[in-house]
C-alpha positions in Angstrom: 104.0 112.2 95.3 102.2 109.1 95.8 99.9 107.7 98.6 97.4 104.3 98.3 95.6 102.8 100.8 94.8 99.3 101.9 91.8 97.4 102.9 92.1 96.7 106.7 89.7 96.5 109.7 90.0 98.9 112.7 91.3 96.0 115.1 94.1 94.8 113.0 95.3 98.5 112.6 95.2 99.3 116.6 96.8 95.7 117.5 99.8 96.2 115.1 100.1 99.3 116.3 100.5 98.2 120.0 102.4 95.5 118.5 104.9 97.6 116.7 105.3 100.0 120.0 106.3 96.5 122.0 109.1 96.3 119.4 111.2 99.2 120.2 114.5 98.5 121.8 115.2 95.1 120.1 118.3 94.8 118.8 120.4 92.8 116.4 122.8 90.4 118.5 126.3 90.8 116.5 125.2 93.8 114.2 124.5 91.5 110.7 120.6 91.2 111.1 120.7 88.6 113.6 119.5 87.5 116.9 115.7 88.8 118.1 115.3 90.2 115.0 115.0 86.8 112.9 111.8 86.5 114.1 110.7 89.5 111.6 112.4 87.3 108.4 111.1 84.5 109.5 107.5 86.1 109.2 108.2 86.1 106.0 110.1 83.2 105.3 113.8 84.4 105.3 116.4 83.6 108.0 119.3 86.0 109.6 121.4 88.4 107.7 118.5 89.5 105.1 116.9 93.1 105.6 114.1 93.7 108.1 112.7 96.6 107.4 109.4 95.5 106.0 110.0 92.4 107.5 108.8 94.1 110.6 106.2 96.0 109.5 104.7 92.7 108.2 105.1 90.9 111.0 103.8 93.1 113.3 100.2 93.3 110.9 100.7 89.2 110.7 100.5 88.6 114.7 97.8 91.4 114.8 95.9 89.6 112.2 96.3 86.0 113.4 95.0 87.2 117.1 92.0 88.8 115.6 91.6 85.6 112.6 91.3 88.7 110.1 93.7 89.4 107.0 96.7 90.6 106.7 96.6 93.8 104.7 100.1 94.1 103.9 101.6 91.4 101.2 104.3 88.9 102.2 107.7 90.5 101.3 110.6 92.1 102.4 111.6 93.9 99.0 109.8 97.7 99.2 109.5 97.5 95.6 107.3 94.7 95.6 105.2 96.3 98.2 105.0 99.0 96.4 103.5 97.2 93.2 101.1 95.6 95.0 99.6 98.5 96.5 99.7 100.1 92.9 97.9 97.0 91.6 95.9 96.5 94.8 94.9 100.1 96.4 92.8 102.7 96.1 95.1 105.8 95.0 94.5 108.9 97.3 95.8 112.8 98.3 99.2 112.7 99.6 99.0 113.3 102.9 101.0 111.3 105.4 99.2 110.3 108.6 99.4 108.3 111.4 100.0 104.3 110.5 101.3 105.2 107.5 104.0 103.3 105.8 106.8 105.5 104.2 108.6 104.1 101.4 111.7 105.1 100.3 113.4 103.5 97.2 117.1 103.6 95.9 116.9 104.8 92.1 116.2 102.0 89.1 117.5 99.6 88.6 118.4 99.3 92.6 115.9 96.8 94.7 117.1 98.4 97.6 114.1 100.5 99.9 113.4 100.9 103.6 110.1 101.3 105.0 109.0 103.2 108.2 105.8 103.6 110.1 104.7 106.6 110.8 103.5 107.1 115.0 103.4 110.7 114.9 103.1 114.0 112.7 105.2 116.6 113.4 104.7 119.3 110.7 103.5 118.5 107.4 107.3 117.4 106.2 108.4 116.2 109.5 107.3 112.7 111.5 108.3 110.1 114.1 108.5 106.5 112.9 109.0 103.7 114.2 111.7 101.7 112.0 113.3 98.1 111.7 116.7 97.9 110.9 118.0 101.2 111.5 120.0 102.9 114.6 118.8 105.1 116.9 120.1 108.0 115.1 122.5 108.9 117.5 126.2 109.3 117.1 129.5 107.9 118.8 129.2 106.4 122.2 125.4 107.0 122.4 124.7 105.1 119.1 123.3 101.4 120.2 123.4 99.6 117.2 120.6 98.3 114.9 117.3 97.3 115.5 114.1 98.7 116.1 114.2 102.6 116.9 111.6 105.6 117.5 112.8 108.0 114.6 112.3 111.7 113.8 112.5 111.5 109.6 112.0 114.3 106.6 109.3 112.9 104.6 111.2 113.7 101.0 114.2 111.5 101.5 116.3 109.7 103.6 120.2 110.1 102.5 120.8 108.0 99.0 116.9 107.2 98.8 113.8 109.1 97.7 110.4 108.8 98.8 108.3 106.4 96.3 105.2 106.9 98.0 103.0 106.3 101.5 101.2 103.3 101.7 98.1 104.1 104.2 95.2 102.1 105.3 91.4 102.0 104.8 89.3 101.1 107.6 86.7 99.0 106.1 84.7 97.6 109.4 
């Protein structure tokens, strides 16, 4: 198992953070990536009906760093398997071990673009976090699921139904 991390200041990792937590509780408006969450495509220059996932996670980082005028450390994408080229091009390759503000990425097997990406809020056991997801449900089932959007999860680091972890993407404060 895999984990880099990215160049980022302390600042830009505490504001996204708070940033991400403001998040929680949006939801699509029709259930086809839609409504409040367009905003997160449009971070990265895609409109409604496109996957968010990373979308969020980007966006979040992008308000954080225009606030603070400091870079982004994430690249501009909403494909996981771009993001996760760039931080094999781009970081410095460390011990897996998945800690707070971590991304999770999870990736559908070759030749599949497919991913999702989660941050991880909270360590549970060594195998077992919370996350804060885009694009996802709440996790619950019947009546009590709410749809898609953005949702406090409790995930398995190893894989999450058809995908398998590719690797955690962390950060580097560098202030």
């Amino acid at each position: 198992m895999r984990k880099f991390l990215l160049p980022t200041s302390l600042e830009v990792l505490s504001l996204s953070y708070d940033i991400l937590m403001k998040q929680v509780g949006t939801k699509e408006k029709t259930g086809h990536n839609d409504g409040d969450v367009v905003k997160y495509l449009n971070s990265i220059g895609l409109g409604a009906g496109n996957a968010y996932c990373l979308a969020g996670q980007y966006y979040c980082f992008e308000e954080a760093s225009k606030e603070l005028n400091r870079p982004n450390p994430l690249y501009k994408t909403g494909l996981t398997k771009r993001l996760i080229r760039f931080a094999e091009d781009h970081a410095v390759p460390v011990e897996f071990k998945p800690a707070k503000h971590d991304l999770i990425c999870w990736r559908h097997h070759d030749p599949d673009i497919r991913g999702h990406v989660e941050r991880i809020i909270d360590i549970i056991t060594p195998r077992l976090v919370r996350t804060v997801g885009f694009n996802t449900s709440n996790g619950k089932i019947g009546s009590q699921r709410e749809g898609d959007g953005v949702f406090i999860r409790v995930r398995k680091i190893g894989d999450l139904g058809k995908m398998y972890l590719n690797c955690l993407i962390g950060f580097e404060v560098n202030d």
